[in-house]
N, C-alpha and C positions, 0 to 999 in steps of 0.2 A: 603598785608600788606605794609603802608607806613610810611615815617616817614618824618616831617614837621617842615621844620626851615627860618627865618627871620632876616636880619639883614639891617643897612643901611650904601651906599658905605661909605660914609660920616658923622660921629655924627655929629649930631647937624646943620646940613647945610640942612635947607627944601627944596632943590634943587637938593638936590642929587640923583637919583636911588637908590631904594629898592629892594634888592634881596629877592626872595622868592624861597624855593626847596622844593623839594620833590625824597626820595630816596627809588627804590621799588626796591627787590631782585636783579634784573636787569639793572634800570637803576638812574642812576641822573640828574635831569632836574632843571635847575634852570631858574627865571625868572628874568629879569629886569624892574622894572617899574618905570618911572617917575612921577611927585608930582601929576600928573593928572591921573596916572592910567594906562595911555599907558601901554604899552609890549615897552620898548625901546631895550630890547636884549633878547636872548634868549641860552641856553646851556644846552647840550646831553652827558653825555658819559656814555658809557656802562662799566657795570663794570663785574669784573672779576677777572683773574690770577694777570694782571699789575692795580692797581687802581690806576692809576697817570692822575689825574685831571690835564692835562694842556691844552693849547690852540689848540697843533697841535693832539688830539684827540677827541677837540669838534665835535661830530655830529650834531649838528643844522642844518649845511649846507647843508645835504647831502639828498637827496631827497626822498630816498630810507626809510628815517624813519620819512617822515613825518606824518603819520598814530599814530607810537609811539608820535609824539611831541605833537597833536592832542589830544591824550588821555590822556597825562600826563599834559597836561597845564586842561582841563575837570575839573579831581580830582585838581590839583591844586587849582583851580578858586573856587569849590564846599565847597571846604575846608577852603579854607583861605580868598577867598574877598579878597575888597579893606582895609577891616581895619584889618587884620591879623587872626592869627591862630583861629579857630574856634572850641567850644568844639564838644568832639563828639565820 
């Protein structure tokens, strides 16, 4: 089970990064992509007892889950595309 949300850094500025997530039981993964579609960022954290989404608990970095990032960008990608949430 996941749950899928969109938003952009910036209204109204077509330049800006478009964040897209995705939050399963486990984990939250968000993406960044720029006007062309890139992956300009990316963000991991595991959730749990502390849910505090801040910087110095991003997993992205850590190598150890890239397997997880792998699978969660997958469903991401299957799901949302370039032009957002998809039904389904």
């Amino acid at each position: 089970r996941a749950v899928f949300s969109q938003h952009a850094a910036k209204l109204y500025d077509p330049q800006a990064p478009v964040g897209r997530s995705l939050r399963t039981d486990e984990f939250r993964y968000v993406q960044w992509q720029g006007p062309d579609g890139s992956i300009v960022a990316e963000e991991l954290y595991k959730l749990g007892e502390k849910e505090h989404l801040t910087p110095d608990r991003n997993l992205a970095g850590d190598p150890e889950q890239r397997a997880t990032i792998d699978r969660l960008r997958k469903i991401l990608g299957g799901r949302m595309g370039k032009g957002g949430p998809q039904a389904g």
